[in-house]
N, C-alpha and C positions, 0 to 999 in steps of 0.2 A: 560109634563112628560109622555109621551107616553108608556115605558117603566120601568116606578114608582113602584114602590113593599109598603107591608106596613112591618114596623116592630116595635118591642118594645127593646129599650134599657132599660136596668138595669145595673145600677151603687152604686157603696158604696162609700160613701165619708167618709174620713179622715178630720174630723172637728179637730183636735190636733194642737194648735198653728197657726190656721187661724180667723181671726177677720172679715170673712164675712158670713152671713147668711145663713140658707139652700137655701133660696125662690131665694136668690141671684144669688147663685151658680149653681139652676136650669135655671135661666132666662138667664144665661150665656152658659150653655148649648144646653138648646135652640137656643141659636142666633151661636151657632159654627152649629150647623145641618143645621138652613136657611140660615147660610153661605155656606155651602156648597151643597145648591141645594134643599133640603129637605123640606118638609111641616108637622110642629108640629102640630098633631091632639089632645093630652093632655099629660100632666106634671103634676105627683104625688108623693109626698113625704109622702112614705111609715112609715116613722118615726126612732126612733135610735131601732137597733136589735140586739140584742148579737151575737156571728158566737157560731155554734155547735163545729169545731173544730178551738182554738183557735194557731194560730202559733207565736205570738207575746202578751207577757202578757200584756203588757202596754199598747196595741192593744186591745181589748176583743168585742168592739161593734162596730159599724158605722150605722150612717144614708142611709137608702136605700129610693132610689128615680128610676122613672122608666116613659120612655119617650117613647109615641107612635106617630111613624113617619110616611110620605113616602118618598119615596126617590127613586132615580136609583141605578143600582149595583156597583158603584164604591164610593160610602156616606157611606158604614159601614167602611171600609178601612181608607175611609177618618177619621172618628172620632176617631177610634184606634189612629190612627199616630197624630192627631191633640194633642189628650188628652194622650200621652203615658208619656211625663215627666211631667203631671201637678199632683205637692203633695197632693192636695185636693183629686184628683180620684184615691180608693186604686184598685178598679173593677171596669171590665164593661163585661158585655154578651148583645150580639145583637143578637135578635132570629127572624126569617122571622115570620113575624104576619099569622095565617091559618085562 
């Protein structure tokens, strides 16, 4: 990875009507980033958090978890698109690690 960058994903997941665990759904996570080229440096789950501004009542919290990677420049694209229709993940922000 010659050209590897670091970064931190931050994701909310949508625990409502899924029967797998957080720890789960992080080690799942995980393994879509070393799938796609990527080297998980640590995996935190941040805990459940209320949103400040709620757009969905039924909706009011999610669990935030938050994955520090490397990867080359075409791995953040790739998780977008990978995770874009999974129900579990309601966000995600990828921020270049400084």
């Amino acid at each position: 990875m010659s050209d590897a960058r670091k970064y931190t994903a931050s994701f909310v997941l949508d625990m409502r009507g899924c029967t797998d665990t957080a720890a789960s759904i992080i080690d799942r996570l995980s393994g879509i980033i070393v799938d796609l080229g990527g080297q998980v440096s640590s995996a935190v789950n941040l805990g459940q958090k209320n949103f400040e501004r709620v757009t969905d009542k039924k909706f009011s919290s999610g669990i935030y978890v938050q994955i520090s990677f490397e990867g080359g420049p075409t791995i953040v694209e790739g998780i977008k698109s990978k995770l874009r229709l999974d129900k579990v993940i309601d966000r995600i922000l990828v921020e270049a690690a400084k």
